[in-house]
N, C-alpha and C positions, 0 to 999 in steps of 0.2 A: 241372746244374753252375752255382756260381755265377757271374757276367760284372759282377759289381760292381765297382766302384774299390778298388783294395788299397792301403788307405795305407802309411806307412813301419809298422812295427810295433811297438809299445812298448817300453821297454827290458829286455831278458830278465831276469828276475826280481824288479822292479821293479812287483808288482801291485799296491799302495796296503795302508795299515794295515787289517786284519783288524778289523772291527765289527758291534756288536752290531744286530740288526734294527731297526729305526725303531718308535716306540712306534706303535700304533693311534689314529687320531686321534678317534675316538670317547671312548677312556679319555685324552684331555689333555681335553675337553670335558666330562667326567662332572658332577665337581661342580657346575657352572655350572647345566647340566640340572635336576639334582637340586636345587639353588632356585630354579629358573625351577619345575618342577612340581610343589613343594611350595607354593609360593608360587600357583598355580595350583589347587590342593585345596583350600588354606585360604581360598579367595576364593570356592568355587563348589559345595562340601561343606559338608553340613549340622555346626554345631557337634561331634554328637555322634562325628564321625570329626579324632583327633586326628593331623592327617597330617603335624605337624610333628616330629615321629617321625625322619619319612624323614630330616633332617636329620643324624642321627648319624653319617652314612654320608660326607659330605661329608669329614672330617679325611681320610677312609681314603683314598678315591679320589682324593685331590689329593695322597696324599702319593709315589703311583706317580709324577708328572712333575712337579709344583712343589715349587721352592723352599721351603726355610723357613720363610722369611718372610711365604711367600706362604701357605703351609698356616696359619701362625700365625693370619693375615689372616681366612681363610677359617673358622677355629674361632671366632673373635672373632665375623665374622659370623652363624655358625649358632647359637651361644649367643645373640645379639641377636636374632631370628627366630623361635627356641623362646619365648623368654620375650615378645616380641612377640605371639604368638599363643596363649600363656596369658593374660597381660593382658586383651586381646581380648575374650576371653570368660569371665574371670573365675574363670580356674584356676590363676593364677601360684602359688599354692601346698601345690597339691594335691601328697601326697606320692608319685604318679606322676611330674609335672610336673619337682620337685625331683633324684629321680634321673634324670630324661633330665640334667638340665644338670650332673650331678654327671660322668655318663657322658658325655656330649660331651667337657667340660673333661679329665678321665682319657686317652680314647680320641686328643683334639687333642693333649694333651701328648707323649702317645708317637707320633703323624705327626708331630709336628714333626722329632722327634729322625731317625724312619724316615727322613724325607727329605731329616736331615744325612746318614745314612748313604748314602745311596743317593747322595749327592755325591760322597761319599769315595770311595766302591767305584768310579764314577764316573771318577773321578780317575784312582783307581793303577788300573783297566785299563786306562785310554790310556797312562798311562807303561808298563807291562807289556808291551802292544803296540811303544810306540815303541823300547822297550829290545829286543824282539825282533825287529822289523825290523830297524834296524842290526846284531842281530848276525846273522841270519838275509841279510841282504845282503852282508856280510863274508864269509859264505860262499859264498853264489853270487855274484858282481860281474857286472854289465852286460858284454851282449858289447860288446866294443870296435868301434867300426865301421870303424877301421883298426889294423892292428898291421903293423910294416914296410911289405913291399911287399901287405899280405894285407887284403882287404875283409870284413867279416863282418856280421854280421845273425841275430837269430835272437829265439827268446822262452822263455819257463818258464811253466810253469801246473802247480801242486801240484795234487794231488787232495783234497787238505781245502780247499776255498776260504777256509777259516780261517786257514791259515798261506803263508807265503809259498815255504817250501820242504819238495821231500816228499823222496822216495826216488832221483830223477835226480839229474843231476849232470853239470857239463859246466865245464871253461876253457880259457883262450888263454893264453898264453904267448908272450913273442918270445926265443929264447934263442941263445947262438951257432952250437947248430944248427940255427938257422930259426924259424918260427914252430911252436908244438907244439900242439897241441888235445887236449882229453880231451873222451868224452862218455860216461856207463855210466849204468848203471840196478841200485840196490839190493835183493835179494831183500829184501821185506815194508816195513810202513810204521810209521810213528809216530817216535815220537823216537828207537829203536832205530835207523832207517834212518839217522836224520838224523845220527846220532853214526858213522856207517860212512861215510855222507857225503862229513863232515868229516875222518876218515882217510884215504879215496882223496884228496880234494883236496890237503891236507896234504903229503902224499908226494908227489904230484904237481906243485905247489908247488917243492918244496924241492928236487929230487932233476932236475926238467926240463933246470935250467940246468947243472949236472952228469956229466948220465950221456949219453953220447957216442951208445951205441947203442940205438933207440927200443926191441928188444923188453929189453933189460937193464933200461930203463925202468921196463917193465911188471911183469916178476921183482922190482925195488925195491919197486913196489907193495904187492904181491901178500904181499910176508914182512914190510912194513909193517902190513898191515891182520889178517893172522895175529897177527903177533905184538899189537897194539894191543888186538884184539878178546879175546885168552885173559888179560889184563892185565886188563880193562874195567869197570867196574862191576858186567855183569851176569854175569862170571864168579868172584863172591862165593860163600862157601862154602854159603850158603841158596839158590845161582840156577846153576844147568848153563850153563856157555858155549853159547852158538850154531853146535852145529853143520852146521848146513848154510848157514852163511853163506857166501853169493857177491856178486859184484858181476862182472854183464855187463860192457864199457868196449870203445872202439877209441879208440886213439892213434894221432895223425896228425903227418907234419913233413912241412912245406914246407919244403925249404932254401933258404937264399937263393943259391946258384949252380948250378941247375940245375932244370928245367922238370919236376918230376917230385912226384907227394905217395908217401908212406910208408905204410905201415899194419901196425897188429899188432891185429888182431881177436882179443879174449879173450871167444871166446862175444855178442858183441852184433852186430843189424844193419847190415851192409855199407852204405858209403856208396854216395848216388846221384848218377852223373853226369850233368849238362846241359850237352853239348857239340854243341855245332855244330847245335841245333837237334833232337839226341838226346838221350832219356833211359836211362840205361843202369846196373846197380847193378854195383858194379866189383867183382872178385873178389879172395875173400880168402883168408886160411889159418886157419881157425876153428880157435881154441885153448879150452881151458876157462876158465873165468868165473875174474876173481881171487877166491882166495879154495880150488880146487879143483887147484890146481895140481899137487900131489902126486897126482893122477887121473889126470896128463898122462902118455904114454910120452915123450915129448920135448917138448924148451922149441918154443915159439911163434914165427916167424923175421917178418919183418916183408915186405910184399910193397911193391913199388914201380908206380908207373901214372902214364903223362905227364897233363901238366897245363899246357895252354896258356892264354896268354892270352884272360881272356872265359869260359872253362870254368868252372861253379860244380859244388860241393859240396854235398852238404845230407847233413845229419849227422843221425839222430832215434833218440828211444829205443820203443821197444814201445807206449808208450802211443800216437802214431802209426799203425804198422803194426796195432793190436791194437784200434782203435776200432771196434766195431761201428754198423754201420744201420739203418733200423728193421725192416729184411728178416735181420737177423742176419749180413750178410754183414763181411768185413773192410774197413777203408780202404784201397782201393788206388791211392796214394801216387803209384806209379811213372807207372800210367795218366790220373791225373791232371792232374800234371803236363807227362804227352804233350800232353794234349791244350790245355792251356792253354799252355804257352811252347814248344810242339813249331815248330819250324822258325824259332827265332829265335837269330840268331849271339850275343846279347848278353844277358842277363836281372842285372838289380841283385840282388844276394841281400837288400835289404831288401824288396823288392816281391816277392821267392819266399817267402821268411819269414813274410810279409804275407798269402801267398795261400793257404799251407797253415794256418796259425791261423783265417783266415775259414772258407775250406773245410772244415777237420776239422770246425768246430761247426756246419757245416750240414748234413755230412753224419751224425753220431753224434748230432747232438742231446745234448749233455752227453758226458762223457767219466769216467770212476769211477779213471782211472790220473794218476799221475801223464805229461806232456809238456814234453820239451824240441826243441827244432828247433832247429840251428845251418846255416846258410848262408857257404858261404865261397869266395874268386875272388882270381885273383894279379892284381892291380890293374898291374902294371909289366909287362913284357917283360923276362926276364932275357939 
């Protein structure tokens, strides 16, 4: 297990702009090469091998990572270097000779343009990027590290390292019935996920500071994300609605008068408790996933469990629980934690946060699901 230092842990979903791999530094070196070695042939080869040839090659290769101007440069160059080394030996107008520089000049003309292009495209994918982070951060917002009397901590890791958000989905709220939390996990991925997303949050959003009682909450959701998803784009006359769409969630309130957290488990992982130096996953009333509710014989009631000062939470969706090792076995989360904050009155949920992010990637070695982990403690004494 790891015993490293657990810093604070970055800010949940906040993982930097999505970019493209780093070019190879051999191919930013090429054309260089290619007149150093050409230049190298013609100095040390007998006349009859015309090795200034190689040169034509020069526009193409510079125009992968240089500039313009620089490619422009570079053609100018190898044109002066061909004719250089027909002179030389007295081929400057052999009609071999002729079409290489015919051919250079042609081939340089269009690098040059290739690597306005390559500017451009350049360009609008960092703005594409930057436009999609802020809206892809509008969607998931930074845990707060304090809301009312409540401490949190936590992180997000999409499973396409390309984007910044997948199929989870978690927020905080402080509303006048306390602090509220949401965390769920979207059946499938891709932008479909992400557009269901953005309807649980949505709802959840709008309807938190509103609606009185947590599991009424959930029912708000749940005829939300029905109703959104049979409206939706993909339920056009060329495209069958989704039905088996669900969405796992637990809904949490802290109130602010009284020592106790809330819960209405729709089908997702029971939260885990660290109290008093215990680790224990607190019991719930498993209801079905939003989204399946009409499968239900009865609505979902919400369960209540004290919650003293010092006591953390930790909130996670499957991608968590569902990490494999390289033995195939599951991440077990609960025993982990035993064993690292086991018999400690106090633990910061930024340093629990901290320790299951390091932990899980030591122990799965990569991970193929989407992760979120929320940590949360009543900072006050009520």
């Amino acid at each position: 297990m790891s015993t490293k230092p657990t810093p604070d842990p970055p800010v949940a979903g906040r993982l930097g702009t999505p970019s493209t791999p780093p070019t190879a530094r051999w191919v930013w070196w090429a054309p260089f090469a290619v007149i150093l070695v050409d230049v190298a042939f013609e100095l040390a080869l007998p006349t009859k091998f015309a090795s200034g040839f190689l040169l034509i090659a020069v526009p193409v290769l510079a125009a992968f990572t240089r500039p313009a101007r620089t490619v422009a440069g570079l053609v100018v160059l190898a044109l002066a270097l061909e004719v250089l080394f027909a002179w030389r030996y007295d081929h400057f107008d052999e009609l071999h000779h002729v079409g290489l520089y015919i051919a250079t000049a042609i081939i340089g003309a269009i690098s040059v343009e290739l690597a306005r292009q390559r500017r451009r495209d350049a360009r609008s994918l960092v703005q594409a990027h930057s436009v999609a982070e802020a809206l892809q951060l509008m969607l998931l917002r930074p845990v707060p590290p304090r809301l009312g009397p409540v401490r949190a901590a936590g992180y997000y890791q999409a499973a396409d390292r390309r984007a910044l958000v997948g199929g989870d989905l978690y927020d905080l709220v402080e509303t006048p019935f306390g602090v509220r939390v949401v965390i769920g996990d979207v059946r499938g991925k891709g932008l479909p996920a992400i557009q269901h997303v953005g309807t649980v949050l949505g709802s959840f959003r709008d309807a938190a500071h509103g609606i009185a009682d947590l599991a009424e909450l959930a029912d708000h959701m749940e005829r939300r994300l029905v109703r959104d998803t049979a409206a939706g784009p993909h339920a056009a006359a060329d495209c069958a609605p989704d039905t088996e769409l669900f969405v796992t969630a637990l809904l949490l309130e802290l109130p602010p008068d009284s020592r106790e957290v809330r819960v209405v488990d729709r089908g997702h992982p029971a939260p885990i408790l660290l109290s008093r130096g215990r680790v224990t996953r607190l019991a719930t009333r498993p209801g079905v996933p939003l989204g399946l509710g009409a499968l239900a014989d009865a609505a979902t009631g919400a369960t209540a469990h004290p919650l003293e000062p010092g006591d953390v939470l930790v909130l996670h969706t499957d991608g968590v629980s569902e990490a494999r090792g390289p033995q195939g076995a599951f991440y077990p989360i609960e025993e982990r934690l035993s064993v690292r904050f086991g018999g400690r009155d106090r633990v910061d949920p930024g340093v629990l946060a901290a320790f299951v992010r390091d932990d899980l990637a030591d122990y799965a070695e990569g991970t193929c699901d989407d992760v979120a982990v929320i940590a949360l403690t009543r900072a006050d004494p009520v």
